[in-house]
C-alpha positions in Angstrom: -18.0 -10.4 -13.1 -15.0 -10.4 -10.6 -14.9 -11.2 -7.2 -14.1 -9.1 -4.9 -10.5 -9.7 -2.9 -10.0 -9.6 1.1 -7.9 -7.0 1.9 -5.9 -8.4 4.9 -4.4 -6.0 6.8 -4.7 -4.5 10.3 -4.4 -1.2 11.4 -1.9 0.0 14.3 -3.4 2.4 16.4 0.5 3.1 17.5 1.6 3.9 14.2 2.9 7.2 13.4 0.8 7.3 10.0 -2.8 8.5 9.7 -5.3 5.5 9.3 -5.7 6.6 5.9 -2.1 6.3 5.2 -1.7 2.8 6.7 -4.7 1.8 4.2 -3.1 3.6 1.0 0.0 1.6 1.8 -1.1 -1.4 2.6 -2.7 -1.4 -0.5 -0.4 -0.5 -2.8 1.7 -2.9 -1.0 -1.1 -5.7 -1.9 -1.0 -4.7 -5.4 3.0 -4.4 -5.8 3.3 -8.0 -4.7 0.7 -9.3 -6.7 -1.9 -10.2 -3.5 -4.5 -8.0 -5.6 -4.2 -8.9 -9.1 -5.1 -6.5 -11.8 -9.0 -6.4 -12.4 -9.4 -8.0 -8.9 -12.7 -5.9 -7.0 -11.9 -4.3 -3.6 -14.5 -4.5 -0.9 -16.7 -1.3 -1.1 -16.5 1.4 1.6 -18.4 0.5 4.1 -17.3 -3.3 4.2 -13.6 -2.3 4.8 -14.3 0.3 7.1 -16.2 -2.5 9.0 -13.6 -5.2 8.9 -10.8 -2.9 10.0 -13.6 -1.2 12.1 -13.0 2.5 11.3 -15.1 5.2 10.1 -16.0 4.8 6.5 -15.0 8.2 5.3 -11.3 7.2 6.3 -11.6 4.9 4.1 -13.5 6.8 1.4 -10.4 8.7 1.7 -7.9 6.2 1.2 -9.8 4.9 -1.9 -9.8 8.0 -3.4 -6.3 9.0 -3.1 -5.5 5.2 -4.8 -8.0 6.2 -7.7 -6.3 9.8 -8.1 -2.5 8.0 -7.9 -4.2 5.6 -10.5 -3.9 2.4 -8.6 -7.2 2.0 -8.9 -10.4 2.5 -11.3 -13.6 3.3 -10.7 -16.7 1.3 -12.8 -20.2 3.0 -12.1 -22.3 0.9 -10.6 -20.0 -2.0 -9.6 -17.3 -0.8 -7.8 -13.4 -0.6 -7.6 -10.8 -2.5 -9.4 -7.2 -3.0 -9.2 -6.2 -1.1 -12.0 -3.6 -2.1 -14.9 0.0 -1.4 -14.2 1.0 2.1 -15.6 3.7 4.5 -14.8 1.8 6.0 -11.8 4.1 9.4 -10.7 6.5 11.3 -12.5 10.1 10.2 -12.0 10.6 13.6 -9.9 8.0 12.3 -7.2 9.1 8.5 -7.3 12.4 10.0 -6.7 11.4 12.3 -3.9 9.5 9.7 -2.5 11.9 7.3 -2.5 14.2 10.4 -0.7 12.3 10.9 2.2 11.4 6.9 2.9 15.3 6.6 2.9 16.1 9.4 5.0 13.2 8.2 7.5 14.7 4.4 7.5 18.6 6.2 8.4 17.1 8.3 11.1 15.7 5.4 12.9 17.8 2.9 12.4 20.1 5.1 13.7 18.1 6.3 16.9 17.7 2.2 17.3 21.5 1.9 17.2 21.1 -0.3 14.0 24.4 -0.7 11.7 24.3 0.4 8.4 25.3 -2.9 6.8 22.9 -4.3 9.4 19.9 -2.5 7.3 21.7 -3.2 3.7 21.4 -6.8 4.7 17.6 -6.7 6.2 16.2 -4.9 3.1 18.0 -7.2 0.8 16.7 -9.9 2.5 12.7 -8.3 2.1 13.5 -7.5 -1.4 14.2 -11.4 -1.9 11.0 -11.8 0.0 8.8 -9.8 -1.8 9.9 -11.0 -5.1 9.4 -14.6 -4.4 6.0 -14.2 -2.9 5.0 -12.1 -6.5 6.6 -14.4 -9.1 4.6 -17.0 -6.9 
C-alpha cells in the first residue's frame, strides 16, 4: 500500500486566484515536476484542508476538478492517487490555455515595466529549473 505524499504548498490570501485554483495548480505543478510520483496517495480532504487551514469543501473542490482533468484517480475505500501520465485535454484547450497564461504574463510584465527579452530570459531560466529538479 502507498504512502501518502505531503503536499507542500501555501496558500496566498493576496493572490488573485480562488483557493481552489491555487490548490489545482499547485498540484499539477507537483505532479509535472515529478514531486508526486505516479501512484503516490494524496492526503484525504480533511487533512489538507487542515494543513493549509481552509474549509474542506475547497478542497473537496479542488480534488475533484484534478479527478475530472484526470490528474488523479479515485480507489474506493483508500483514497486518491497520482494518476498515470495521459494526454489530459484536447490540443484545442492546451492551446487556449496556454493563450490566455501568455497573454496574462505580457499584460503584467508589461504594467511592471518588464522587457520582453527580460521575461524570454526568466522563463528560460525556470524551464532549466524545472527540468533539472524532475530528471532529479
Amino acid at each position: 500500500m502507498s504512502r501518502t505524499q505531503a503536499l507542500m504548498m501555501q496558500i496566498a490570501t493576496g493572490d488573485s486566484r480562488s483557493i481552489s485554483k491555487q490548490i489545482v495548480d499547485g498540484v499539477r505543478m507537483q505532479i509535472a515536476t515529478g514531486e508526486l510520483k505516479v501512484g503516490g496517495q494524496l492526503p484525504s480532504v480533511r487533512g489538507l484542508a487542515q494543513q493549509l487551514t481552509v474549509n474542506p469543501n475547497t478542497v473537496a473542490k479542488a480534488y475533484a476538478e484534478l479527478s475530472a482533468e484526470g490528474w488523479l484517480e479515485s480507489r474506493a475505500g483508500l483514497g486518491l492517487f497520482v494518476a498515470p501520465p495521459r494526454q489530459r485535454l484536447s490540443n484545442a484547450e492546451r492551446e487556449r490555455r496556454l493563450e490566455e497564461a501568455v497573454q496574462r504574463l505580457v499584460h503584467e510584465a508589461i504594467a511592471l515595466g518588464i522587457a520582453g527579452e527580460d521575461v524570454v530570459a526568466r522563463l528560460a531560466a525556470e524551464f532549466q529549473v524545472l527540468a533539472i529538479r524532475k530528471s532529479a
